[in-house]
Phi, psi and omega in degrees: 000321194289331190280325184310316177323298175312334154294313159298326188104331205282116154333293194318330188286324180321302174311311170300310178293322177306309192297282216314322213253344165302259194338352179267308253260312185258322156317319188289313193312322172307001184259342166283315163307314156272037162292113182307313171262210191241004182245352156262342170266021162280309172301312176306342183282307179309301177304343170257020129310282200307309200282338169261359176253350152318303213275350167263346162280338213267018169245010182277107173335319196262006148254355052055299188256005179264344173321132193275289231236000000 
C-alpha cells in the first residue's frame, strides 16, 4: 500500500512508508546479535542495511518535495 502510494506520489504514503519501515528496522535487529546461524544473522543484517538506506533516501529533502498531496 505504502509503495503504491508512493509511486502515486501521495504525502500520506510518505508517513506510512517511515512506519512501516521503523517497525522492519526494530523488528530485524535483533536477529543479528541473536541468529541461531550466521547466514541468518548476515540476512538480518542485510535486511537492517537495506531498510536504513530506505528510510534515508525517503528523508531525503528532494524526495520529500516531489510529494503533491
Amino acid at each position: 500500500m505504502a509503495a503504491v502510494g508512493l509511486w502515486q506520489r501521495h504525502r500520506w504514503a510518505l508517513w506510512l512508508a517511515i512506519g512501516v519501515l521503523a517497525l522492519s528496522i526494530l523488528s530485524t535487529v535483533p536477529g543479528i546479535p541473536f541468529g541461531p546461524t550466521p547466514a541468518i544473522q548476515l540476512a538480518a543484517f542485510v535486511a537492517v542495511m537495506i531498510a536504513v538506506v530506505d528510510l534515508v533516501l525517503l528523508l531525503r529533502p528532494t524526495s520529500r518535495a516531489a510529494l503533491t498531496t
